[in-house]
C-alpha positions in Angstrom: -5.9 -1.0 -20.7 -8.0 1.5 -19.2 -8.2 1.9 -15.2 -11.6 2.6 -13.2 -12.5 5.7 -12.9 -9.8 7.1 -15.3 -10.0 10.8 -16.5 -12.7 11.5 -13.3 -13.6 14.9 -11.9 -14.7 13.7 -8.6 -12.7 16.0 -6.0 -10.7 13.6 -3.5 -12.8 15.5 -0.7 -16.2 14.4 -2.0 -14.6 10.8 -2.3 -13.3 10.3 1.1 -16.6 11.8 2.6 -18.5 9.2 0.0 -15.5 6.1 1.7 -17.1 7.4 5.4 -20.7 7.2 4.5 -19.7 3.2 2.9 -18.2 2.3 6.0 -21.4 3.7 8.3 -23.9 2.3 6.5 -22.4 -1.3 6.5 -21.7 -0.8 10.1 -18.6 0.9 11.1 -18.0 2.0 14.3 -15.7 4.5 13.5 -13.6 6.3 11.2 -10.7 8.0 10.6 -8.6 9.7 7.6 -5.2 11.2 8.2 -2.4 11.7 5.1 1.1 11.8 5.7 4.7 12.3 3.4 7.0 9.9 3.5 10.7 10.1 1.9 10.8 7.2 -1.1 13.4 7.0 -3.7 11.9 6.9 -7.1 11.2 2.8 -8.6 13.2 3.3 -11.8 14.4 0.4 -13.3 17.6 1.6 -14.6 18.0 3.4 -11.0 21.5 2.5 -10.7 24.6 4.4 -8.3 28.2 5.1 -9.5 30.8 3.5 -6.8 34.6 4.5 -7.2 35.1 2.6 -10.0 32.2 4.8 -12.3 30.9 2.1 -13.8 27.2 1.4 -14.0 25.7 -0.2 -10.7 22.4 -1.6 -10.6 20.8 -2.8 -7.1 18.8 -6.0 -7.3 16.0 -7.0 -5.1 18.4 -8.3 -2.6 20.1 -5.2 -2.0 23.3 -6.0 -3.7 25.0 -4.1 -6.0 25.3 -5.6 -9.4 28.3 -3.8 -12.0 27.6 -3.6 -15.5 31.5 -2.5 -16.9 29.9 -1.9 -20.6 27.5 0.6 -19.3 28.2 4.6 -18.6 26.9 5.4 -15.0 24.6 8.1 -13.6 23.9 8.9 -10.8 20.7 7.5 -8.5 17.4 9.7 -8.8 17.1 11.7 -5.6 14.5 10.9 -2.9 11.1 12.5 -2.4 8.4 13.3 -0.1 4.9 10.8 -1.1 2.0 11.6 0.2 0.1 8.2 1.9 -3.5 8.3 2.8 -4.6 6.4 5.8 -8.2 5.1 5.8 -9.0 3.2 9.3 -12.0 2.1 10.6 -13.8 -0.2 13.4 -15.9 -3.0 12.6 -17.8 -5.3 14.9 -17.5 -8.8 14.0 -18.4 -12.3 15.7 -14.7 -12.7 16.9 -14.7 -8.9 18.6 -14.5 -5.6 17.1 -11.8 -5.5 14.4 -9.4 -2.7 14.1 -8.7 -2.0 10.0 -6.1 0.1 8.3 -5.3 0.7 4.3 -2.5 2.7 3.7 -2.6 4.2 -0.4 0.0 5.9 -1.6 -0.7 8.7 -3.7 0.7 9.6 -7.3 3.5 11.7 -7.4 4.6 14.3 -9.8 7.5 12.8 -10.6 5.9 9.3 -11.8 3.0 11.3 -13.6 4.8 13.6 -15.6 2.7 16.7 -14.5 1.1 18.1 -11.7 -2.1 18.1 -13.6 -1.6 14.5 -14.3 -0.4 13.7 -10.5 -3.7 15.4 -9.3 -6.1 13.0 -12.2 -4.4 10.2 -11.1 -5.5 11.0 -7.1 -8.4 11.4 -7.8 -8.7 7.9 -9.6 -7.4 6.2 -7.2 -9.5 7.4 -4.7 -12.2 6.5 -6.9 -10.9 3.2 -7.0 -10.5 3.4 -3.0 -14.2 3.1 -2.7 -15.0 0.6 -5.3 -12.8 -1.7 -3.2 -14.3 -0.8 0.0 -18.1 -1.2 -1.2 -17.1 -4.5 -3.0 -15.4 -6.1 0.2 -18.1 -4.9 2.2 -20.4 -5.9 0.1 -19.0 -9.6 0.0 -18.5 -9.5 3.6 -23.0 -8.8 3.7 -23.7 -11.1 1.7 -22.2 -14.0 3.5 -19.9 -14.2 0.2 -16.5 -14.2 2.6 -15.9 -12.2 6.1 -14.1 -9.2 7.4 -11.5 -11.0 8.4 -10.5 -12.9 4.9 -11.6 -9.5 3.0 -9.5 -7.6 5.1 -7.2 -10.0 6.8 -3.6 -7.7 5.4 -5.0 -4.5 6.7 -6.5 -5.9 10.0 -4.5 -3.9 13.3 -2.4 -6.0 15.5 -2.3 -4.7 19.4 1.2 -3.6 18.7 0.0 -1.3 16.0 1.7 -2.8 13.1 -1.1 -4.2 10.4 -1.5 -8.0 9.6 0.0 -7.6 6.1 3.4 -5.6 7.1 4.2 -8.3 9.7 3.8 -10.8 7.3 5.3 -9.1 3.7 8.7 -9.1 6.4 8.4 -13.2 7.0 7.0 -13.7 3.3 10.2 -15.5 1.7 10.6 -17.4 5.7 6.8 -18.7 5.2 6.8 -19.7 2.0 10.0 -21.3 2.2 9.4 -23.6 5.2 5.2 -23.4 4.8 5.0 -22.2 8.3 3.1 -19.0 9.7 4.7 -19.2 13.1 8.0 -21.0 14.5 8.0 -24.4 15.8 8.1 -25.1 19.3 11.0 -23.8 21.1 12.2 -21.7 17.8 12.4 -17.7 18.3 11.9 -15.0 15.8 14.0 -13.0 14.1 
C-alpha cells in the first residue's frame, strides 16, 4: 500500500510555511513551529536484553521481562536521539480561544535504512501533516464536526500537558471502569 505523498520533492521548509498559511486562512490566531530530539530506544520486536542467566529476554507491553531458554540472546539496540516537530497554534472558538499542539515524530535513519530514505520519508510526512490539518479544518468550516472533536487529543490543558497525553496515561483506568474522571470523593493517581 502506497502512502500520501510517497516519493515527494517538496522540501519540509516549503511544507511547514504551506501548514502556517492553512492555519491563517481558516483563522488562526497564531502559530508556532519548534523541533526537538528526544532519546527513544529503537521499536524492534525481537528487542530483547540478556540478564545473568544469557538467555533470551523479551519485554512485553507491561514492562516485564519474559525468558525464552530455547533462544540465544543479544543484546538491546542502543537508544537514539528523534527529532519531533511541534506544530501549535491558537484558534478562537465559541467556548474561548483554544490552545492546539501536534507533536510528529520524524523518521529516523535507523528505521529507514538510509539517510536518503530518512530524509523522503520527512518530507512525506510532512506532506501528510498538511493534508490532515486542511481536512480537519476543513470539517471544522463546514459545520461537518468542531475544533474541539477534530482536535480534542491535541487541545492544551492550562498545565501544559495536551488533552491526549493525559488521557493515553488513564486509557486502560477509563476503559476499564467507563469513567473519564473519579467518582466523588476518589483521588487520582
Amino acid at each position: 500500500m502506497s502512502r500520501y505523498a510517497e516519493g515527494t520533492s517538496v522540501p519540509m521548509e516549503r511544507s511547514r510555511a504551506e501548514a502556517e498559511k492553512t492555519l491563517m486562512r481558516y483563522g488562526a490566531t497564531g502559530f508556532a513551529y519548534a523541533w526537538e530530539r528526544r532519546e527513544e530506544r529503537p521499536r524492534h520486536r525481537d528487542a530483547c536484553e540478556c540478564k545473568g542467566s544469557g538467555r533470551y529476554t523479551t519485554r512485553r507491553e507491561d514492562g516485564a521481562l519474559q525468558v525464552d531458554p530455547a533462544r540465544p540472546c543479544w543484546r538491546e539496540p542502543k537508544p537514539f536521539q528523534r527529532e519531533i516537530i511541534l506544530v501549535a497554534f491558537k484558534m478562537p472558538t465559541p467556548a474561548g480561544e483554544r490552545q492546539v499542539r501536534l507533536e510528529v515524530p520524524m523518521p529516523h535513519e535507523s528505521e529507514a535504512g538510509t539517510r536518503a530514505k530518512a530524509e523522503a520519508a520527512t518530507r512525506q510526512r510532512w506532506r501528510a501533516l498538511n493534508l490532515v490539518l486542511k481536512a480537519k479544518l476543513e470539517a471544522v468550516a463546514s459545520g461537518i464536526a468542531t475544533l474541539d472533536s477534530e482536535f480534542l487529543a491535541n487541545i492544551v490543558m492550562q498545565n501544559g500537558q495536551t488533552i491526549g497525553a493525559a488521557m493515553l496515561q488513564r486509557l486502560p483506568e477509563v476503559v476499564s471502569t467507563g469513567r473519564l474522571l473519579p467518582a466523588a470523593g476518589e483521588t487520582t493517581r
